[in-house]
C-alpha positions as CSV (number, residue, x, y, z in Angstrom):
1,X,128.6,25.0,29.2
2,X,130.6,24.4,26.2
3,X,130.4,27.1,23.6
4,X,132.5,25.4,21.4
5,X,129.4,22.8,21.1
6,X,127.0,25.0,20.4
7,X,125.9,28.8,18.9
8,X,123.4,31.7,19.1
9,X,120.7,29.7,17.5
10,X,120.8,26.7,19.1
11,X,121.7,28.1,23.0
12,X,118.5,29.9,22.3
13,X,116.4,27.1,21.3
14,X,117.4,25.3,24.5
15,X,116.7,28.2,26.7
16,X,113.1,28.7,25.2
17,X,112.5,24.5,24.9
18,X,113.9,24.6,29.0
19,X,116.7,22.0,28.4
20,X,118.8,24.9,30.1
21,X,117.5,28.1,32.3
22,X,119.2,31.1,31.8
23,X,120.2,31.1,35.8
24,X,122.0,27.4,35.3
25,X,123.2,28.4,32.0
26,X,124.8,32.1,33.4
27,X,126.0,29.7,36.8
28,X,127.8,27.8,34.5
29,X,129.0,30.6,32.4
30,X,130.9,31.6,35.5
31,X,132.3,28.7,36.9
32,X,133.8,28.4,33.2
33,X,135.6,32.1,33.6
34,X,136.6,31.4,37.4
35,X,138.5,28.4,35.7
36,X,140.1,29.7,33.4
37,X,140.9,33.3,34.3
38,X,144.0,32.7,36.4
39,X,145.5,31.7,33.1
40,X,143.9,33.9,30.6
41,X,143.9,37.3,32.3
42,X,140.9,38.2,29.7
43,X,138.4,40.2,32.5
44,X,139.3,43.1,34.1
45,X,135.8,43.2,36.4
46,X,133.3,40.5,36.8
47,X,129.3,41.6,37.0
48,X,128.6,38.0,39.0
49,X,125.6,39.5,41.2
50,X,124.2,41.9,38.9
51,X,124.2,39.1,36.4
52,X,122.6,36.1,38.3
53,X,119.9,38.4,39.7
54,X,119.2,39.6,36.1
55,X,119.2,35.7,34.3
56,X,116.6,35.1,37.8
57,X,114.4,37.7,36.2
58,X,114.9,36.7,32.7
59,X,114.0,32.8,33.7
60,X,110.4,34.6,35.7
61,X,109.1,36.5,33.0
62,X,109.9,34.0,30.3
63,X,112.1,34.1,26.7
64,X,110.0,34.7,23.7
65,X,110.8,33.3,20.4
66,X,112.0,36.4,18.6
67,X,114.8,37.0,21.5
68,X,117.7,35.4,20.3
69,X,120.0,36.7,23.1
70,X,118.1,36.9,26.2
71,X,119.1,34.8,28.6
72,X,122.4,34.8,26.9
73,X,126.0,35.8,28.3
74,X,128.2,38.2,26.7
75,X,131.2,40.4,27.7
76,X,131.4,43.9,27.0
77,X,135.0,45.7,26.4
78,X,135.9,47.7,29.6
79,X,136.1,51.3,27.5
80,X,132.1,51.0,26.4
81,X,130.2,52.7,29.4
82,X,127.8,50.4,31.8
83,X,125.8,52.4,34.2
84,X,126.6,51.3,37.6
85,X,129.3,48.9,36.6
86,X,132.8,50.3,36.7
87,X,134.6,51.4,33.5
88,X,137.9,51.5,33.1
89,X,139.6,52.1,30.1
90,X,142.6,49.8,31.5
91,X,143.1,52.8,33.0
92,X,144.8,54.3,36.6
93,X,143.2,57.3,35.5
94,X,139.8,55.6,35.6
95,X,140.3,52.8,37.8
96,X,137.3,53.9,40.4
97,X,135.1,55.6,37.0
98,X,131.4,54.3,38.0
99,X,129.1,55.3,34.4
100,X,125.6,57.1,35.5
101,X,124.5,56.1,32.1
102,X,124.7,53.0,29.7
103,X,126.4,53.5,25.8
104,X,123.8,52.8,23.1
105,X,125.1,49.5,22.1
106,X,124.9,48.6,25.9
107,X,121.2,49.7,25.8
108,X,120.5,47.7,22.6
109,X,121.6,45.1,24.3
110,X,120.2,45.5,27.7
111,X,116.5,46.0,25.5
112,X,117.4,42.7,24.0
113,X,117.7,41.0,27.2
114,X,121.6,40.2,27.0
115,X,123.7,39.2,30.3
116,X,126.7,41.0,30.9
117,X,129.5,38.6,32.7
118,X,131.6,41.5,33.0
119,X,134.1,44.1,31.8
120,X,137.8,42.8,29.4
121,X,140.7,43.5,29.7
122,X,142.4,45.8,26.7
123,X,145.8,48.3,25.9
124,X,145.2,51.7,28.0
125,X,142.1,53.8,26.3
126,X,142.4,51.3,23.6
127,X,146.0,52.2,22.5
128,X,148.3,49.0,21.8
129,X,148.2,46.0,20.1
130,X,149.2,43.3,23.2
131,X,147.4,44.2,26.1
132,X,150.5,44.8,27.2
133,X,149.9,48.1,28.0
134,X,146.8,47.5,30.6
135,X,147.4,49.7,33.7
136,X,146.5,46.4,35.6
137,X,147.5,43.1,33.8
138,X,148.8,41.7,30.7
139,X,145.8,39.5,29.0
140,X,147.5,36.0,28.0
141,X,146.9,33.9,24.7
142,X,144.3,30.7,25.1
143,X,146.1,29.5,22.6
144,X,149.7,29.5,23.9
145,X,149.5,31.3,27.5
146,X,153.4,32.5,26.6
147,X,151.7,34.8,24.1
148,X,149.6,38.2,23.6
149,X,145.9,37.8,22.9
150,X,146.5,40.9,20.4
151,X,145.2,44.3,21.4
152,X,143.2,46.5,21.9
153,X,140.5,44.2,22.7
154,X,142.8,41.4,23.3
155,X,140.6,40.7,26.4
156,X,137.5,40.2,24.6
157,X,139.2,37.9,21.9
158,X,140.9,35.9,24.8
159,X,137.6,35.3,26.2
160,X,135.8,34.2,22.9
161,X,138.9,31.6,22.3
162,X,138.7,30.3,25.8
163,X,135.2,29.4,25.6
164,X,134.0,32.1,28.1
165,X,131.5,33.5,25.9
166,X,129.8,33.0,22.7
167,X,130.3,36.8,22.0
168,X,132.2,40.0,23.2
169,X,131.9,43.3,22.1
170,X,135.4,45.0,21.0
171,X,136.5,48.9,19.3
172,X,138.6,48.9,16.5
173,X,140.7,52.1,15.6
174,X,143.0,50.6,14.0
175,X,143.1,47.0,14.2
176,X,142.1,46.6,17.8
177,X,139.0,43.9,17.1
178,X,140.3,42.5,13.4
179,X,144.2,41.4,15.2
180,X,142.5,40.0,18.1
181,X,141.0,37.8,16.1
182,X,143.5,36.7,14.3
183,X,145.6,36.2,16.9
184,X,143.2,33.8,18.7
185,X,141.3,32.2,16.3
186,X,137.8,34.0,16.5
187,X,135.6,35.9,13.9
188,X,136.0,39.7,14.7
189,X,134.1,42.5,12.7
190,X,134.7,46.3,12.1
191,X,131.6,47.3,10.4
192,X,131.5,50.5,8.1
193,X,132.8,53.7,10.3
194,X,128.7,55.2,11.4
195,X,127.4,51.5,11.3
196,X,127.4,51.7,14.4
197,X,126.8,54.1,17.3
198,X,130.1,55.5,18.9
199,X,127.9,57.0,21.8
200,X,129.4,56.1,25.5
201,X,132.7,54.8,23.5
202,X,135.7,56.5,26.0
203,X,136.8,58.4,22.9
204,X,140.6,57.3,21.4
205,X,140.3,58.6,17.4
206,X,137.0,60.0,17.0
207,X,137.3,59.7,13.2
208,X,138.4,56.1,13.4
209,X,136.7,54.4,16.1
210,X,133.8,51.6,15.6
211,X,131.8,49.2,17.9
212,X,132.0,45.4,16.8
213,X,131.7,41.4,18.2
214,X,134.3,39.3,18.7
215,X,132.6,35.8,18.0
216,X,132.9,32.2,17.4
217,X,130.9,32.0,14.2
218,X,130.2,34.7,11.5
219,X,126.5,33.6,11.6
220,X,126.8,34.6,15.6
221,X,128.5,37.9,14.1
222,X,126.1,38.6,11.9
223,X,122.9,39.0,13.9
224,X,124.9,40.5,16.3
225,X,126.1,43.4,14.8
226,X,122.6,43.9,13.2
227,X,121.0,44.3,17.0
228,X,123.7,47.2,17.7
229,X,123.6,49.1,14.3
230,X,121.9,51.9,13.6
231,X,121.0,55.1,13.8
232,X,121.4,56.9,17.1
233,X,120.3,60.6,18.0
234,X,123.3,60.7,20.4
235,X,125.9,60.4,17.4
236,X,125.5,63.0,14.4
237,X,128.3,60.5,12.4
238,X,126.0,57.4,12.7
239,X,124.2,56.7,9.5
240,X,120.9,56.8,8.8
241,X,120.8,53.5,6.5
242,X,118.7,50.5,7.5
243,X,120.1,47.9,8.4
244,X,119.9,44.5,6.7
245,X,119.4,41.2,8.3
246,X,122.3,40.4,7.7
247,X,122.2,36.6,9.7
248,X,119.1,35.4,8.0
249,X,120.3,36.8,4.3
250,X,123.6,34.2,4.7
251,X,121.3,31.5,4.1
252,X,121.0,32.5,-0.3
253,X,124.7,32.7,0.3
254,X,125.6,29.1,-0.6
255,X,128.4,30.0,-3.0
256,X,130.7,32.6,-4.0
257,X,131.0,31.3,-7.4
258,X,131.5,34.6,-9.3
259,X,132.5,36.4,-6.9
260,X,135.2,38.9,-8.4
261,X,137.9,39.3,-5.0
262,X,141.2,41.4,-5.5
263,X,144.2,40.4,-3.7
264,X,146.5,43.8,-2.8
265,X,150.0,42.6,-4.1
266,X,151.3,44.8,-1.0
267,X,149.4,42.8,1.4
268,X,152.4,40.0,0.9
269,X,155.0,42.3,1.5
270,X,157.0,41.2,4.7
271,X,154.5,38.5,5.7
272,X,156.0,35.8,7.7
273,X,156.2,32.6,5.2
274,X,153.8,30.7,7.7
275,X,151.0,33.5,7.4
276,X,152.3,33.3,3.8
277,X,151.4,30.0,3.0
278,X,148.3,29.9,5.3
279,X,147.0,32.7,3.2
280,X,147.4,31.4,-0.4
281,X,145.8,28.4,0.8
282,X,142.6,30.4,2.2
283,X,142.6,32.1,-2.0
284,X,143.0,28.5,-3.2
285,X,140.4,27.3,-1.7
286,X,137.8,29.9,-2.6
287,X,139.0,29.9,-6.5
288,X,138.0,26.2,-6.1
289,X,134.9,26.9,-5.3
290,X,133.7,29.5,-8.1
291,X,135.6,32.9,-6.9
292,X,137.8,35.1,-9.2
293,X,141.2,36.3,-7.8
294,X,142.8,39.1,-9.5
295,X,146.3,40.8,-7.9
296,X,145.8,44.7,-8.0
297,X,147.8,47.2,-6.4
298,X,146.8,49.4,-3.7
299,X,149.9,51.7,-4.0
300,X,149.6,54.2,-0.6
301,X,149.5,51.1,1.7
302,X,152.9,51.5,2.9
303,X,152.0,55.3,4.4
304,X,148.9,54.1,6.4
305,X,150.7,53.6,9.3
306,X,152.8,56.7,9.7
307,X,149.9,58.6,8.9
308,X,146.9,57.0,11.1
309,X,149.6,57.4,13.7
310,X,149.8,61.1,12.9
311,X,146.0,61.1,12.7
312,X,144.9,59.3,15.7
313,X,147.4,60.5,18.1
314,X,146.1,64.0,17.5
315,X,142.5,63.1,17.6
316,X,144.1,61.4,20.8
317,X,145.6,64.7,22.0
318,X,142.1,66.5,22.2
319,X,139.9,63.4,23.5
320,X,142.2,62.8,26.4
321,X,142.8,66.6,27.5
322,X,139.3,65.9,30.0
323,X,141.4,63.6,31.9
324,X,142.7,66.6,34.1
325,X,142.3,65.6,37.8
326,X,139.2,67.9,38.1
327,X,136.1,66.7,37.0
328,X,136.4,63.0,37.6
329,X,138.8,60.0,37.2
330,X,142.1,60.0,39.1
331,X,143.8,63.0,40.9
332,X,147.4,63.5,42.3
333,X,147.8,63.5,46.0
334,X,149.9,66.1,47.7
335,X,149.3,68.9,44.9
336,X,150.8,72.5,45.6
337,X,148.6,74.9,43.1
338,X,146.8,74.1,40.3
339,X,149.3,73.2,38.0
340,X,150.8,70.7,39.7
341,X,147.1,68.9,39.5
342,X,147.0,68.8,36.4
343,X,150.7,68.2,35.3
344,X,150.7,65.7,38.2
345,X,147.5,64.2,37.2
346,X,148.3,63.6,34.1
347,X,151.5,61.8,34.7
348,X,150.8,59.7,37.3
349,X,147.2,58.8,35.6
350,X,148.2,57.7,31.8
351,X,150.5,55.6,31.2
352,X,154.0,55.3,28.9
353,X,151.9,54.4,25.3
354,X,149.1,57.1,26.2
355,X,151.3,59.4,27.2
356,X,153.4,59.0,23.8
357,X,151.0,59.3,22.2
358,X,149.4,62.6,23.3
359,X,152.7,64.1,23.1
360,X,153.0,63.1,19.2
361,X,149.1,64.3,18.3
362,X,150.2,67.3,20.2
363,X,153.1,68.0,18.3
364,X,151.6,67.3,14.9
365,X,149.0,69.7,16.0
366,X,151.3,72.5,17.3
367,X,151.7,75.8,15.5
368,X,154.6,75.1,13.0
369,X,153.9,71.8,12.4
370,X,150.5,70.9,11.4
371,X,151.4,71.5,7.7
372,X,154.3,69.7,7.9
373,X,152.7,66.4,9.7
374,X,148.8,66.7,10.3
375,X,147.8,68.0,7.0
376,X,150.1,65.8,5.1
377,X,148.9,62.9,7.3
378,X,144.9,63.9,6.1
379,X,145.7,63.9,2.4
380,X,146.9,60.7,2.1
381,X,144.4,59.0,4.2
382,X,142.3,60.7,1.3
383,X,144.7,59.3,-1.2
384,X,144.3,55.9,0.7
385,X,140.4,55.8,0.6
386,X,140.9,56.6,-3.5
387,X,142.9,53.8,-3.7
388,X,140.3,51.1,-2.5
389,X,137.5,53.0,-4.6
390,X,139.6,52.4,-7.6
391,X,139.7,48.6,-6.5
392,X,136.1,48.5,-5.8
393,X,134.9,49.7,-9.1
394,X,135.5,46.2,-10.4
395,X,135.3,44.2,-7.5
396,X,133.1,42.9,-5.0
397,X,136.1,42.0,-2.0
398,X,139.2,42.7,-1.2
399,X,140.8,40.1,0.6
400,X,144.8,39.4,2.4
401,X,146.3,38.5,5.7
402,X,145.2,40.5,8.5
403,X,148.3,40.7,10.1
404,X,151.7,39.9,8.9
405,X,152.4,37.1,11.9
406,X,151.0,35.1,14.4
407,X,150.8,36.2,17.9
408,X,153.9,37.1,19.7
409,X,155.7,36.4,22.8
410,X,154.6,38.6,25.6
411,X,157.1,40.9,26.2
412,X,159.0,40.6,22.6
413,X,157.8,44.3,21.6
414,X,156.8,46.4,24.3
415,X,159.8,48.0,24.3
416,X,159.9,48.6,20.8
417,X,156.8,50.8,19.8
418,X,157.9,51.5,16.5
419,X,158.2,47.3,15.9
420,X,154.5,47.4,18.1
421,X,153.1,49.7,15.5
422,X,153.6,48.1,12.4
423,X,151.7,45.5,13.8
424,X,148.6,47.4,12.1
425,X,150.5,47.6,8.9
426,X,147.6,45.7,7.2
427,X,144.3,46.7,9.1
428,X,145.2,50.6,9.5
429,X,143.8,51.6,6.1
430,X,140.6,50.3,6.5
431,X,140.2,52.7,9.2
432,X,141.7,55.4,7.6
433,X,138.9,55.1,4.4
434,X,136.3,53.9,7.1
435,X,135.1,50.8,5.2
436,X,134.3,47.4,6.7
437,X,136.1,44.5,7.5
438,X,136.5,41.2,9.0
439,X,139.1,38.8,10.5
440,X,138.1,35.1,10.0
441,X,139.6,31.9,11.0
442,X,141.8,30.9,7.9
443,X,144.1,27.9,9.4
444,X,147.2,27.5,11.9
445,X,151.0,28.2,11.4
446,X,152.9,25.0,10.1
447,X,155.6,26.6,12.7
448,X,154.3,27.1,16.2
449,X,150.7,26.2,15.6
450,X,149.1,29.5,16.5
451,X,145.8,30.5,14.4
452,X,146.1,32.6,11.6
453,X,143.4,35.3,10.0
454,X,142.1,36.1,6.8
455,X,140.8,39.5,6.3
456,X,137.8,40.1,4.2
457,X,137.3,44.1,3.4
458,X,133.9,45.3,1.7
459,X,132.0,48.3,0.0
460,X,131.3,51.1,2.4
461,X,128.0,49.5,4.2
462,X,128.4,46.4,2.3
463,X,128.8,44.0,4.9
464,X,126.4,41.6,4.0
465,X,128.3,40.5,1.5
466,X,131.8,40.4,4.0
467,X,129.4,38.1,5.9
468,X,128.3,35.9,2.7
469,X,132.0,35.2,2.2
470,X,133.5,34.8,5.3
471,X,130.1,32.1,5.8
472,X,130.8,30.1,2.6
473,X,134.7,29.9,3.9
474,X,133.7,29.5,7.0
475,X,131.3,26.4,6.3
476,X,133.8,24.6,4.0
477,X,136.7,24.6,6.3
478,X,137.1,23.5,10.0
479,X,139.2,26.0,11.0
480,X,136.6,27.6,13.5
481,X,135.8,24.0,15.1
482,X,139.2,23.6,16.9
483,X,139.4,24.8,20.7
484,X,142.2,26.0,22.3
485,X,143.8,23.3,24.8
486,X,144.1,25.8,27.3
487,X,147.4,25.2,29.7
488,X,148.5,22.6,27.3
489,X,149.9,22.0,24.2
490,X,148.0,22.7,21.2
């Protein structure tokens, strides 16, 4: 099965038309992952039993016209819980962790009739921006295997871009589904922060974190997202709003003439001059076809990183202090006295980044210094989510680069974390004001080739008209047609 052929719509047309059963289709899914996955790294588990015997019973009782994505494979990020399928976290400390119970987006889906091919790969508990920092593997770049796939869900992307699957569910803190994407070429969506249910998430920044896809298409994105969102009894931050259609509204989006879009003068600080030019030539293209682009100035930009890092390292600090070599999840051998489980626990469980990183939200937490660093940190995220309403009061979009490069060479910053973090430079503040955003296909570096993104942040709960965009862009270029020529030179 090639899913660069095809999409959501039409895969489920030839599923309930029989030009394809959703055993051969799920058969074929595989022997596509088994052939690439040697090279691309992007799966940490595989669900191949579970998943055959499930598209058997799918195939028996029938598809029904208004189930777009039964029968279907997808991949689910291995730090969303799947009851009786191991989940990970990338993590030593969870490497044997067997869920009793399924997250709600995993229910959704299971409702729906969805086919899980299995677990990807992504940083430790979601912290990096490589993959890099997976307790097991390094995910590689379909697009140039010498490369990161981006990170956090770096596996998911991989998988997208290599054809794998039409769609893979990522979390995004800070970046971690919106670089991805950009990195490899895909469309990948954070919707607004309580879009979507954080229930059976493995917790990183509880005030940050959101569920989204990873997809081919933004049509594919769109009715995606719209079968996980919602309100969910499990999560008191998930909102209450109904959700839109959003798929079937992108067909009275035939234009974005009119469309008033502000372009942050800060978001072309330090860009590489490839991304540069990649960039204006994404805003030229939609003036041409009816948009207004005005430069404004969102003028706490340059803080969002120190302070998310502030931020979500503490949130960090107090999420992963369960991990103690009690309860579940990995436990020190040889221990003296109960101390030494949990000191030696701890040590020998999380690794470098995670272990950073709960030593910095620990100390920004600490008596002493929370005025100093946490409370500072809060007030300009506050002075950061001011700055986009300002923007927003005349505007429909904001739109820039999602990150300032291309994908890098693996190894070229892991030993750097400072360099790592300011990866995020330009996706951090949308988490910090929780507002949506998505990472779309917006051309290829003149200099090494490697896809480029362009991000397209909305309203709080506004993503229909994210989607409306990133459709009429996406329809008038060609940028999401090309396919990685995976082991080769693209």
């Amino acid at each position: 099965m090639d899913f660069y052929q095809t999409d959501l719509t039409q895969l489920h047309d030839d599923l309930v038309n029989k030009k394809i059963s959703a055993t051969e289709l799920t058969k074929e899914t595989f022997d596509h992952i088994k052939g690439n996955e040697d090279q691309v790294k992007a799966f940490i588990n595989l669900n191949e039993d579970a998943a055959m015997k499930r598209a058997q019973e799918i195939d028996e009782a029938g598809i029904a016209g208004d189930q777009l994505v039964s029968g279907v494979p997808l991949a689910v990020k291995d730090n969303i819980l799947t009851k009786g399928l191991t989940t990970t976290a990338a993590s030593k400390m969870l490497e044997h962790f067997n869920p009793v119970y399924d997250a709600t987006v995993v229910d959704k889906l299971n409702k729906a009739g969805y086919i899980n091919v299995g677990k990807t790969n992504l940083d430790e508990f979601a912290m990096g921006s490589s993959t890099e920092n997976s307790a097991f593997f390094t995910s590689h770049n379909p697009w140039d295997l010498t490369r990161v796939p981006g990170g956090s869900s770096g596996g998911s992307a991989a998988a997208v871009a290599a054809g794998d699957v039409l769609g893979a569910l990522g979390t995004d803190t800070g970046g971690s589904i919106r670089m991805p994407a950009s990195f490899n070429g895909v469309v990948g969506m954070k919707p607004t922060y309580g879009r979507v249910s954080r229930w059976g998430i493995i917790a990183f920044g509880s005030s940050f974190d959101q569920i989204g896809w990873l997809t081919r298409t933004v049509k594919d994105n769109a009715y995606l997202t719209s079968l996980i969102a919602g309100n969910d009894e499990h999560d008191m931050t998930s909102s209450l709003k109904e959700v839109p259609d959003w798929a079937a509204n992108l067909n009275d989006s035939t234009s974005v003439k009119g469309l008033r879009i502000a372009v942050p003068k800060e978001y072309f600080d330090d860009l590489d001059e490839d991304v540069h030019d990649v960039i204006k030539a994404a805003l030229d293209h939609l003036e041409s076809l009816g948009a207004i682009i005005d430069e404004v100035s969102l003028p706490h930009t340059k803080y969002g990183v120190p302070a998310y890092y502030i931020l979500a390292s503490s949130e960090a600090s107090s999420n992963l202090q369960r991990y103690d070599g009690i309860r579940y999840g990995f436990r020190a051998k040889d221990v003296k006295n109960l101390e030494d489980v949990y000191v030696r626990s701890r040590s020998e469980g999380f690794g470098e980044e995670v272990k950073r990183r709960i030593m910095l939200g620990t100390f920004s937490l600490s008596a002493g210094f929370y005025d100093a660093y946490f409370n500072k940190a809060a007030k300009v995220r506050r002075l950061i989510a001011q700055d986009f309403d300002d923007v927003f009061k005349d505007h429909d979009l904001i739109l820039g680069a999602t990150g300032a490069s291309t994908a890098f060479k693996i190894g070229a910053e892991i030993d750097d974390p400072k360099k790592m973090y300011m990866n995020d430079v330009l996706t951090v503040p949308v988490n910090m004001a929780g507002l949506p955003s998505m990472s779309v296909p917006a051309g290829f570096s003149a200099e090494n080739g490697m896809p480029v993104g362009l991000q397209i942040i909305g309203k709080p709960f506004d993503e229909q008209t994210i989607y409306n965009a990133g459709y009429v862009f996406e329809q008038t270029t060609d940028f999401h047609k090309e396919a990685p020529k995976l082991g080769g030179q693209n």
